[in-house]
C-alpha positions as CSV (number, residue, x, y, z in Angstrom):
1,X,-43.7,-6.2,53.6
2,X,-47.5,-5.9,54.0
3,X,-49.2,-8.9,52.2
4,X,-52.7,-7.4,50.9
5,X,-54.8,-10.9,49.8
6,X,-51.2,-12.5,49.0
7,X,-49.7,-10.5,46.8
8,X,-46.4,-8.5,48.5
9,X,-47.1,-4.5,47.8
10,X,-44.1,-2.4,46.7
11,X,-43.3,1.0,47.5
12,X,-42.4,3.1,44.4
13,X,-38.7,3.6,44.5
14,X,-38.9,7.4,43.7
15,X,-41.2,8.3,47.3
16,X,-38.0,6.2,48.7
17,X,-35.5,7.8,47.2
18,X,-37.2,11.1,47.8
19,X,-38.1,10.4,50.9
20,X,-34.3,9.0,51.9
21,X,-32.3,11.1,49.9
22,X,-31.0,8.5,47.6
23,X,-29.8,8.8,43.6
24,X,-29.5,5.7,41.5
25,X,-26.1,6.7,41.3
26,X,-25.8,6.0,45.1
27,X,-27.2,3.4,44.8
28,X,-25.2,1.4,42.6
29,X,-22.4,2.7,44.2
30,X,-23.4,0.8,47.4
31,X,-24.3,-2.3,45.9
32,X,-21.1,-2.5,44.0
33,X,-22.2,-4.2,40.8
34,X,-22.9,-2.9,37.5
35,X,-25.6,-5.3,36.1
36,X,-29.6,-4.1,35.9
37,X,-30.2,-7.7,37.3
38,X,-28.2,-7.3,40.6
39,X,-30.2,-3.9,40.9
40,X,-33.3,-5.1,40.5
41,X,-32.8,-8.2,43.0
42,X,-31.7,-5.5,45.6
43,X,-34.6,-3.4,45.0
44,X,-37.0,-6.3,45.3
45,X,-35.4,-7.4,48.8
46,X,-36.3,-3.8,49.5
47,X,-39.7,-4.4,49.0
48,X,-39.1,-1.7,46.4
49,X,-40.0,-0.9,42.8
50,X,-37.1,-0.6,40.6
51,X,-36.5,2.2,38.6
52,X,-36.4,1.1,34.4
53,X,-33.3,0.0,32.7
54,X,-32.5,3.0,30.8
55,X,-32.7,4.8,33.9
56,X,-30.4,2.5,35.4
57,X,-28.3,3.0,32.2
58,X,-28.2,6.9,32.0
59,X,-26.8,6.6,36.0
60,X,-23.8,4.4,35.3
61,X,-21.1,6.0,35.6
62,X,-19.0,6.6,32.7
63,X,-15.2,6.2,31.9
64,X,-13.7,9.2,32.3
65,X,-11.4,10.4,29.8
66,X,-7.7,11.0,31.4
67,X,-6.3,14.5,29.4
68,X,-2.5,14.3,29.3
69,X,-1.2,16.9,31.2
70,X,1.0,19.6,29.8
71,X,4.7,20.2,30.8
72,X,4.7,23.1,32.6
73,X,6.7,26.1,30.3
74,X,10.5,26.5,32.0
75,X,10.7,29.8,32.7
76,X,14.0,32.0,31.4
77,X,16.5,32.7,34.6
78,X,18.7,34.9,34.7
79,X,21.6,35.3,37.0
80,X,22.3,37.9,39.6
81,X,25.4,39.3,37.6
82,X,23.6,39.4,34.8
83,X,20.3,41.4,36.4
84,X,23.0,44.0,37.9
85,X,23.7,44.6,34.0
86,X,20.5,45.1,33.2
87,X,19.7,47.4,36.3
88,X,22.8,49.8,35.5
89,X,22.5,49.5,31.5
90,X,18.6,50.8,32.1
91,X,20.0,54.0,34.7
92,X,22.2,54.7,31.7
């Protein structure tokens, strides 16, 4: 970090993330915990702005709902005898 008359300057985390190819979403991935606080931190050992909290909070992920799935319809066999019956009652 450059230190300009003692105060550490930060870069603004969207030119990073632009610039790297980053999403918040990526981001919390990588650092593994879901609290703003551990974000921030992370940013800040960066040397990087952090992006708001309801930023943050529109990225989380979000439970996926798990749709039941639907027993596939059996479908009506018919036996080889019974298809010859068939065959010779339709030449009929």
């Amino acid at each position: 970090m450059d230190d300009v008359g003692g105060v550490a300057m930060l870069v603004d985390w969207k030119y990073t993330y632009k610039r790297r190819g980053w999403t918040i979403e990526y981001v919390i991935a990588s650092i593994g915990s879901q609290s703003y606080e551990a974000f921030v931190d992370w940013h800040n050992q960066k040397g990087i702005t952090s992006p708001t909290e309801t930023e943050f909070n529109k990225a989380l992920p979000k439970p996926q709902v798990v749709k039941q799935a639907k027993p596939k319809a059996t479908r009506k066999r018919t036996t080889r005898a019974k298809q010859n019956e068939t065959r010779k009652a339709r030449k009929k």
